[in-house]
N, C-alpha and C positions, 0 to 999 in steps of 0.2 A: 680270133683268139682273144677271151678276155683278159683282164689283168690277174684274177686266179689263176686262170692257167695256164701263162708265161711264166710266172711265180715256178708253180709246180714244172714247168720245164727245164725252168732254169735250176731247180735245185736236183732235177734230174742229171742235165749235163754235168752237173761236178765229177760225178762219177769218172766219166771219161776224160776229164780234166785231172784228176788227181793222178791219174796214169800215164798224165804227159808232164804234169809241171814242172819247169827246169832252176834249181836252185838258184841263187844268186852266188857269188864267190863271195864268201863272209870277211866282214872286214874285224882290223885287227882290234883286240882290246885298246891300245893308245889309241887309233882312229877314233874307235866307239866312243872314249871320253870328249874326243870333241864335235860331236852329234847331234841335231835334235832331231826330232820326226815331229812333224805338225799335218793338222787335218780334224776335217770335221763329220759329226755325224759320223757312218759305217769308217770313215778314212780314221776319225779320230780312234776307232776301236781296234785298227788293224797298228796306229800309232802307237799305243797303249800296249799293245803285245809287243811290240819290238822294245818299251822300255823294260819287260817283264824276261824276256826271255833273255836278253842283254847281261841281266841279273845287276840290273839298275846303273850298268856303266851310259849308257842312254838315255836320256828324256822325252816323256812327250809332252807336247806344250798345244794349245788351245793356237792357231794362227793372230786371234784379235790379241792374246794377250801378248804377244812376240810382237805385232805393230804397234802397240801401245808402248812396250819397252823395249824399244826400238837396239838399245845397246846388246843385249842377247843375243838378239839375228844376225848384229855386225860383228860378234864378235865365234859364233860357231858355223857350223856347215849345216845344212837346214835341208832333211830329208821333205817333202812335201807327197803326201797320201790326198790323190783327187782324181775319181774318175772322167771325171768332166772333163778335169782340169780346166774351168772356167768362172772357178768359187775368189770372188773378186780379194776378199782378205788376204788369201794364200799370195795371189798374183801381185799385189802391196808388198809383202813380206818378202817374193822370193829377189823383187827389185832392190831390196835392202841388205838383203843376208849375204854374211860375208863368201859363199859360195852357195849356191840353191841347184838342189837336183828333184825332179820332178818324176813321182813312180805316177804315170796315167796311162789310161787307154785313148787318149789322143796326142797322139805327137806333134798336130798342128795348132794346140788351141795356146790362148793365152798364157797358160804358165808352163806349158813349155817353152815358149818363146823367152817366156821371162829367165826361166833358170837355162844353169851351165851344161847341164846334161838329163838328159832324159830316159827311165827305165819305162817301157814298154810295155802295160798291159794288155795281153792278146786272145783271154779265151773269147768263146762265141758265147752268145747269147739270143735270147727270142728274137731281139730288137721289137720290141712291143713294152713299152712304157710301164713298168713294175716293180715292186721292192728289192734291192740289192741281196743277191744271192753269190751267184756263182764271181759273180766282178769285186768282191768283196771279200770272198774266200782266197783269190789271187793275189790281191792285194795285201793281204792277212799273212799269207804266207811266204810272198814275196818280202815284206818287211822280216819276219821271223827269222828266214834265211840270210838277210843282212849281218845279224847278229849272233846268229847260233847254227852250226854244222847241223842242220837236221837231216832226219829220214824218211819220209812220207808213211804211216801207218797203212795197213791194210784196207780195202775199201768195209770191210766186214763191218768196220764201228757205223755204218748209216744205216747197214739193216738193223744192230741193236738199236740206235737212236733212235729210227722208226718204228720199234716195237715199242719202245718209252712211251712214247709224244704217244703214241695210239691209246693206250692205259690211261693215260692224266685225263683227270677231272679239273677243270678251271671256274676261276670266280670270273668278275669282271672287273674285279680287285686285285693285283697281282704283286709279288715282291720278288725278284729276283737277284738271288744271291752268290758271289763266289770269291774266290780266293786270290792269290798271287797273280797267275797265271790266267785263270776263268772268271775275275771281275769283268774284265774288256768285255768277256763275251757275255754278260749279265746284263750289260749295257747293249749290247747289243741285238739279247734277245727282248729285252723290254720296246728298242726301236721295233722290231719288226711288230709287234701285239699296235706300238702306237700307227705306225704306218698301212698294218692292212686292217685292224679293224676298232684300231679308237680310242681302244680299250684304258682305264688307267691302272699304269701299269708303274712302279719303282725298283731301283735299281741300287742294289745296296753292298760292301764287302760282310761277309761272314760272320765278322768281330761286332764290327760299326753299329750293323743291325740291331743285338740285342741291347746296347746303349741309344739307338734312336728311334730308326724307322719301326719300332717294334710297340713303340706307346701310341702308334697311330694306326695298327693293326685292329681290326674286328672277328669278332667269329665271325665264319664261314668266307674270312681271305683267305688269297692262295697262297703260300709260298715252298718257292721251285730253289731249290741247292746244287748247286754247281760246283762240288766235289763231290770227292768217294766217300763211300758211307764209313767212317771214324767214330770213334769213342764221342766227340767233341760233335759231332755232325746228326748223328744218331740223338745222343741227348737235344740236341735242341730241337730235334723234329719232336722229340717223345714227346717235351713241352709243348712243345705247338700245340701239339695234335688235342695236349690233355684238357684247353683253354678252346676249344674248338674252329683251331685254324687246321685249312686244308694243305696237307704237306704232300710236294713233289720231290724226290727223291733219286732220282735216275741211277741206275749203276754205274758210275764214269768214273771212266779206266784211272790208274794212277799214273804215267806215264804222264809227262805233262803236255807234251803236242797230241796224244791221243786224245787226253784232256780237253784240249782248246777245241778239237775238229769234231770229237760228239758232241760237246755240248754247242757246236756251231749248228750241225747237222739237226741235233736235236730242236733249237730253238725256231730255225727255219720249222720243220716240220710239226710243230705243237701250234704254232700259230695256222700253216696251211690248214692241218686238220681241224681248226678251230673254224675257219673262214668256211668250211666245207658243211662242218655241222651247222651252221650259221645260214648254210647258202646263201652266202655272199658271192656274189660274182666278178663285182671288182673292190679292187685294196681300197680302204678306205682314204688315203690320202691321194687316189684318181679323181674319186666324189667331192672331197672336202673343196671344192675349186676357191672358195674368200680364202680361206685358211693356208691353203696352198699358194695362191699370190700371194701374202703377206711373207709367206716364204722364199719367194723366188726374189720379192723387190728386197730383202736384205741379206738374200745369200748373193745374186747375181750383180 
């Protein structure tokens, strides 16, 4: 099995994952104020939802910048987002913080040893070396439920989200856009474009865009919006479109976890089928091997 179609497996398994996933017991508003969640990459986006859905009683914070000010980590409780859990900054940070709980899927690695307690990520996966999918959605959710009583939505939002992603037309130029809630996963869906196939791709909030990333815009860019289609949402696509930028639009629900989980599903699946049209066989950061060590020697 290549690393395409571990990819495509693993965003298969969700499905049967979302039918098992066990909440967390949500902790209380005073708790939340004294909180952080840190993590990086896919963790740092699953971080970023828990400050969002919190409705900002939580922070996420960047791991280096909590080691650098050192006084922060000593003085709150410091969720830590790491699959590995073996990303060396976190494991610095969780040695410092004045309590460190580590959410991973390994219970034996380094920063669980480091921290006080450890929540447990369990679903399965390919085990075939590929882009974060389903380990990520766990994690996503798992922080979510910290914070917020949720309810897992219907599986139905992946077969809309793959009728989207099947429709879109892409540049090689991409901006992806969203909200409150669905910025995380704007960042998130730009990782996945940069990790399987290279692409460049930006990562913008809704507002921010049409003051910045938008004066670096060309005709025939893409850009993908990650709310529901609104008065405010609609107009800016109409502009787009009228300057000759290619506009992605998706139908996404107003619900806000329904929110976060198409436009998760979506972002996974616009890049698969991209990789597919492309006949690409494996993700692009398998192949990238310099580029790839330069990553390992300053994450590990």
């Amino acid at each position: 099995m290549n690393s395409i179609e571990a990819y495509e497996n693993d965003i298969q398994l969700q499905l049967d994952f979302l039918k098992s996933f066990k909440k967390q017991k949500t902790l209380s508003a005073s708790s939340q104020k004294n909180i952080l969640f840190s993590g990086s990459g896919d963790s740092l986006v699953s971080a970023l939802l828990a400050e969002s859905f919190s409705n900002g009683l939580t922070k996420a914070m960047d791991p280096l910048d909590l080691y650098q000010n050192k006084s922060l980590a000593k003085s709150k409780q410091v969720y830590f987002v790491s699959i590995s859990g073996n990303t060396i900054t976190n494991i610095k940070v969780a040695k410092i913080a004045k309590k460190a709980l580590a959410i991973t899927s390994q219970p034996q690695s380094k920063l669980a040893k480091a921290s006080d307690r450890t929540i447990l990520l369990k679903s399965t996966n390919s085990g075939i070396f590929t882009a974060g999918s389903i380990s990520f959605l766990e994690s996503a959710l798992t922080c979510i439920s910290l914070v917020s009583n949720i309810k897992i939505p219907n599986i139905s939002l992946f077969r809309k989200a793959a009728t989207s992603a099947k429709k879109a037309k892409l540049s090689k130029r991409i901006f992806v856009l969203g909200n409150f809630h669905t910025f995380p996963i704007a960042m998130y869906c730009a990782a996945k474009f940069y990790e399987i196939l290279g692409y460049d791709v930006h990562y913008s909030r809704i507002e921010q865009f049409s003051h910045m990333e938008l004066f670096s815009a060309k005709r025939g860019d893409t850009v993908i919006i990650f709310e529901e289609k609104n008065p405010h949402t609609k107009q800016l696509g109409k502009n787009l479109k009228n300057i000759g930028i290619n506009v992605v639009h998706p139908d996404v629900p107003k619900e806000k976890l329904s929110q976060v989980i198409f436009c998760v599903f979506f972002s996974q699946l616009i890049s698969l089928y991209e990789a597919k049209r492309t006949r690409k066989k494996e993700c692009h950061f398998v192949t990238a091997e310099k580029v790839r060590d330069v990553s390992n020697r300053m994450i590990y």
